[in-house]
C-alpha positions in Angstrom: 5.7 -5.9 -8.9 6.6 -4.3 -12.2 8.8 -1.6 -11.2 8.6 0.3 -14.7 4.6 -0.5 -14.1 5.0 1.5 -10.9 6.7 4.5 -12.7 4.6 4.7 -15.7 1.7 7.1 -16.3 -2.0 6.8 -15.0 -4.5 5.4 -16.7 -7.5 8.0 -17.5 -10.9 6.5 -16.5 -12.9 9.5 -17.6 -14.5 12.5 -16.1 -15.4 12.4 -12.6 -19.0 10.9 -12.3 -21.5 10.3 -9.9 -22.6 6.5 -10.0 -25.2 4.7 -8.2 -24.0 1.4 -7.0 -26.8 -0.6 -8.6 -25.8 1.2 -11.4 -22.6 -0.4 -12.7 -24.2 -3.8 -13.5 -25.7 -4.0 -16.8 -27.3 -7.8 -16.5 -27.3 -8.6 -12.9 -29.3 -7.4 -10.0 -27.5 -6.6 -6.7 -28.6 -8.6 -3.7 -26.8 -7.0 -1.6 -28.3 -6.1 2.0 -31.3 -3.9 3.2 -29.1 -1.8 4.4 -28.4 1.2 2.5 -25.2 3.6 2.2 -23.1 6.6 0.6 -19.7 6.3 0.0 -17.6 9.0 -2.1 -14.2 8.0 -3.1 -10.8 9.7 -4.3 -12.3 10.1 -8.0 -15.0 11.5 -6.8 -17.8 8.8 -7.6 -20.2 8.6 -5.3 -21.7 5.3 -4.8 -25.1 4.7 -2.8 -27.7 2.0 -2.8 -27.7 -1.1 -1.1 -24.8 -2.1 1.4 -22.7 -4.0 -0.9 -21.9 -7.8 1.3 -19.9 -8.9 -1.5 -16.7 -7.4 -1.7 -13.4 -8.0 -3.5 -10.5 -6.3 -2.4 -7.1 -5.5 -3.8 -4.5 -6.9 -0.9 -3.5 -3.5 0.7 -7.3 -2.6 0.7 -8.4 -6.2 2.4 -5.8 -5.9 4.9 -6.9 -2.3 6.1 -10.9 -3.1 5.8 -10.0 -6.3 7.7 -9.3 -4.8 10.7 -12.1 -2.6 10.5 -14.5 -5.9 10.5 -15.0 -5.9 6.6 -14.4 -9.7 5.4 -14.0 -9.8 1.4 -14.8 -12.8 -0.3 -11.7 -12.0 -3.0 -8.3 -10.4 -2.8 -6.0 -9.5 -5.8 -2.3 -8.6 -5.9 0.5 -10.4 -3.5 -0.9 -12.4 -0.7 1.4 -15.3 -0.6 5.3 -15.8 -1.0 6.6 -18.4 -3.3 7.4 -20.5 0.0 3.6 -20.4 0.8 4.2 -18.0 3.8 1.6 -15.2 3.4 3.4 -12.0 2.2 3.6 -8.9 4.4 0.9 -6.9 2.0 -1.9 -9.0 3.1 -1.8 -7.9 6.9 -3.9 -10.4 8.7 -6.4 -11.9 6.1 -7.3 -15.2 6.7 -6.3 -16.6 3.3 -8.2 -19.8 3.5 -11.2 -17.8 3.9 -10.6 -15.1 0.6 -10.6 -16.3 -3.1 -7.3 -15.0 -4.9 -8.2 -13.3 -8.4 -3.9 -13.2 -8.9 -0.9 -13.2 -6.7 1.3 -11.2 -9.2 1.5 -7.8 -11.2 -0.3 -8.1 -14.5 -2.6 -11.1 -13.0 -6.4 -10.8 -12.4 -8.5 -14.1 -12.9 -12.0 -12.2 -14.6 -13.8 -15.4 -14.9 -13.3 -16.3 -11.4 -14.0 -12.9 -10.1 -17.6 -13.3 -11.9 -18.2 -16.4 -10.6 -17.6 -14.2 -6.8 -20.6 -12.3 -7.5 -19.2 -9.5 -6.6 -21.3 -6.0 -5.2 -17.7 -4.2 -5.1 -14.1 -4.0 -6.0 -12.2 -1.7 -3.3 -8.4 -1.1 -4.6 -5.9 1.9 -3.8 -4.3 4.1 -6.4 -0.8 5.4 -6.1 -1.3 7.3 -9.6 -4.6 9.1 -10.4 -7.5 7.2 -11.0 -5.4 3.8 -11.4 -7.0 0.7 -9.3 -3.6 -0.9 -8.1 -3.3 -3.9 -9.7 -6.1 -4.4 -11.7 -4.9 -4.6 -15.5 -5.6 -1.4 -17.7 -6.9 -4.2 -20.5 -9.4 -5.1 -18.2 -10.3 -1.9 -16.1 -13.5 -1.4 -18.7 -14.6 -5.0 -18.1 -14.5 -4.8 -14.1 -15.8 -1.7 -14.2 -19.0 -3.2 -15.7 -18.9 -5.9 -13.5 -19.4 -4.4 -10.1 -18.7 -0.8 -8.5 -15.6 0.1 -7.9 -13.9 1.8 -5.2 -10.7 3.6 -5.3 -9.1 5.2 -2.5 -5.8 7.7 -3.2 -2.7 6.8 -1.1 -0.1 9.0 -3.3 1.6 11.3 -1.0 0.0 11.1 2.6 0.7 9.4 6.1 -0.1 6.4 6.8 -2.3 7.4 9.3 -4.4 9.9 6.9 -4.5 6.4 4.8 -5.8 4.9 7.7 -8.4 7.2 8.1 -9.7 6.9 4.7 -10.2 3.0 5.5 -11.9 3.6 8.8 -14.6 5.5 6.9 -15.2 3.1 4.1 -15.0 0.3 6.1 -17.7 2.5 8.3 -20.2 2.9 5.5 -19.8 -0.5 4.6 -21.1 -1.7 8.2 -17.7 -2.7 10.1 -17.3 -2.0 13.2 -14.4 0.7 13.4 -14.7 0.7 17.4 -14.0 -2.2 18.5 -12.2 -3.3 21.2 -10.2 -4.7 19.0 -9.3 -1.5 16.8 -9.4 0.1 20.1 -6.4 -1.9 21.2 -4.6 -1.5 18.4 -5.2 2.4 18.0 -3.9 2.3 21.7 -0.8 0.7 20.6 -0.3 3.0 18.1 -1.1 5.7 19.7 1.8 4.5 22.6 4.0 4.3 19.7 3.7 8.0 18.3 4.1 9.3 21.4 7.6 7.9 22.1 8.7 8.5 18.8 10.5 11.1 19.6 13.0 9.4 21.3 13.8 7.8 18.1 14.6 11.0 16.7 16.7 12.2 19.6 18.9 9.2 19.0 19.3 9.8 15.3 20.0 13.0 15.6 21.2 14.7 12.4 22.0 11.9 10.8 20.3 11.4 6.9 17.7 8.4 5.7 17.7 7.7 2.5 15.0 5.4 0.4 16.3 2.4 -1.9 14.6 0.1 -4.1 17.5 -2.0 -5.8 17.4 -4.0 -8.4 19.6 -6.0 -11.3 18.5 -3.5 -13.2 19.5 -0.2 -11.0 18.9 1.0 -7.9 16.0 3.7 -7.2 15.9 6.6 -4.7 12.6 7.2 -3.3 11.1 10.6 -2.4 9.9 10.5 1.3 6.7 12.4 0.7 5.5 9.9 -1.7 5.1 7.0 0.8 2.5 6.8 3.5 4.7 5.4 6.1 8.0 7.1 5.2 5.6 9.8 5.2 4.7 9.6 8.6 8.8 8.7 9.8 9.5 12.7 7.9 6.4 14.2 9.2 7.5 13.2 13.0 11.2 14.4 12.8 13.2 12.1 10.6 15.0 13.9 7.9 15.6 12.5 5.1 17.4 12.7 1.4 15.3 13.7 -1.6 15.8 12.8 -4.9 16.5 15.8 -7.4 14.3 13.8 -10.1 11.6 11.4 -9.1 9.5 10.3 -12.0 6.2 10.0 -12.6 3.8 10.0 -9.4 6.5 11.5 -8.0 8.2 8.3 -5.9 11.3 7.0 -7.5 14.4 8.2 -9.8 15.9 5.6 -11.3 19.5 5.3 -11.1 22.1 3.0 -12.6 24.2 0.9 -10.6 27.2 3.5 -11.6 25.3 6.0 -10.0 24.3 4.4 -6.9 26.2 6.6 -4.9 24.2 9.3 -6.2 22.5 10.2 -2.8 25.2 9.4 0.1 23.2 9.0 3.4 24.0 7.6 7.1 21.1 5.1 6.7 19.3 3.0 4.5 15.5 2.1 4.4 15.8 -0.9 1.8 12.7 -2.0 -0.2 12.2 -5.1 1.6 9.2 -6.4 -1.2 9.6 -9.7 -2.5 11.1 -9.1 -5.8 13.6 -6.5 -5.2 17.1 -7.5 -4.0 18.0 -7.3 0.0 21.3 -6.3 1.4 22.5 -10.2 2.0 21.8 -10.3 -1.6 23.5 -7.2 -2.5 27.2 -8.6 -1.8 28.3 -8.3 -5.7 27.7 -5.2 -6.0 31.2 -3.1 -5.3 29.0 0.2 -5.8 26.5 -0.7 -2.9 29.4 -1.8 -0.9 30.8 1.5 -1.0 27.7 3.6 0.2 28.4 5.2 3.6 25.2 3.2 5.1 26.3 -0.2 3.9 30.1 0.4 5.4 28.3 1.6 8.7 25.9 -1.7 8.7 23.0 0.8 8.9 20.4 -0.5 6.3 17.3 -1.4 7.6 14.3 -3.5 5.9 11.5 -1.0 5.0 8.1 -1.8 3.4 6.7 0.3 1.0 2.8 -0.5 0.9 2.5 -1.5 4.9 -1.0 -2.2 4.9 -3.1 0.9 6.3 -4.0 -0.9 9.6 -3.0 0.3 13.4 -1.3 -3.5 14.2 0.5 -3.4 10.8 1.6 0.4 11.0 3.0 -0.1 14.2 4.7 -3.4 13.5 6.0 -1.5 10.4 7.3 1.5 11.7 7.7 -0.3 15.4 10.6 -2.4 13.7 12.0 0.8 12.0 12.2 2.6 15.1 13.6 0.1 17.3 16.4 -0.5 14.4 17.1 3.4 14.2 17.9 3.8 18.2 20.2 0.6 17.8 22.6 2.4 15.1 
């Protein structure tokens, strides 16, 4: 994860357009199955034709269609952890059965996503009309490739994100009732409904968002984060920043001014990349924040995938940390 990547602007991929799926390709025919569908997504292409089979998947995407039935033949964007464990973005794809395109920011293997065959490319945007992950040099070139879905996640709950996978992974043929996702729903369900009990036991005290860094530290706006989201939505209050950048999720501070936004607890960017609290020991700043003196910072995942199992293993974990402090 580039974290200046994640703050910059939005790449601009033209006027809204209504696209036939067949359409994209320039020199290949889509074989895709007899099966037809329609399918609008969050730039407002529409996308009908034949029921794409083919599909390559950016890692939050995959792990959300995947519990809906929808097995892509690629994934981009993290999936594995440089000690071969898979990494929490991935949810519960079977990565012996997926082809990786890139595991990193900045990586997408073209040549090998060609050789996929690919009907579709399904990816997320947290800034408008940006596929996650996919590199703006190539954007034209996968856009020619294949259709292209993108589905906005900027500033709603993770289970309106949820939502929005159920029904693409709908129209693609999955089946988004079964006893599986019924289990899990269940679950979830179970879980909302107690919630409240977290919030009873932490009362008034303040949540704040960190990302941290060598460079800085960033505070993170609640409302920008689908599961965050969902924590303020159902009672948790939380600490805003006064300046969040572009997209509207972090302000960057420096390590001086890490005590910018005192709080009673800490949700800590727990991505691989960013620095964890047993990591955090040299910094006398951190050690003076309010939640660090209280030992109430708590791992916190920004991009849980947009599943029932993972949202409530997410937010599950969260919970059951907040009634213990």
């Amino acid at each position: 994860m580039n974290r200046r990547r994640f703050l910059g602007g939005a790449l601009a991929l033209g006027a809204t357009t209504v696209l036939a799926a067949c359409g994209y390709q320039e020199d290949t025919t889509q074989q895709g199955s007899e099966s037809t569908w329609s399918f609008k997504d969050d730039r407002g292409r529409t996308l009908d034709g034949n029921r794409p089979e083919r599909i390559v998947a950016q890692v939050t995407a995959a792990a959300a269609l995947w519990e809906f039935g929808i097995r892509p033949v690629g994934i981009f964007g993290p999936s594995k952890l440089p000690t071969g464990k898979p990494d929490p973005q991935v949810g519960n794809v079977d990565l012996a059965s997926v082809q990786s395109l890139g595991n990193v920011w900045g990586e997408f293997n073209y040549d090998r996503y060609v050789e996929l065959k690919p009907q579709l490319l399904v990816s997320v945007m947290y800034l408008k009309d940006e596929l996650w992950y996919v590199p703006a040099e190539q954007a034209g070139a996968v856009e020619r490739a294949a259709p292209t879905v993108g589905l906005d996640l900027g500033g709603i709950s993770i289970t309106d994100g949820i939502e929005k996978f159920r029904a693409l992974a709908k129209a693609l043929g999955g089946d988004v009732d079964s006893d599986s996702v019924k289990k899990a729903k269940a679950e979830f369900d179970s879980f909302t409904e107690d919630f409240p009990q977290t919030v009873n036991a932490v009362g008034d005290k303040k949540l704040l968002l960190v990302s941290a860094t060598q460079e800085g530290v960033w505070a993170g706006n609640a409302q920008g984060f689908p599961s965050s989201k969902y924590l303020a939505d159902n009672g948790l209050s939380f600490v805003e920043p006064n300046a969040p950048g572009d997209g509207n999720y972090w302000e960057q501070l420096s390590w001086e001014n890490a005590g910018t936004y005192p709080a009673d607890v800490i949700l800590l960017d727990s991505r691989y990349g960013n620095l964890q609290a047993d990591q955090l020991g040299g910094y006398p700043t951190w050690q003076k924040l309010p939640a660090v003196q209280e030992g109430n910072v708590i791992p916190w995942n920004p991009e849980t995938p947009f599943s029932y199992s993972a949202a409530v293993g997410e937010l599950g974990s969260i919970g059951t940390a907040l009634r213990a402090i």
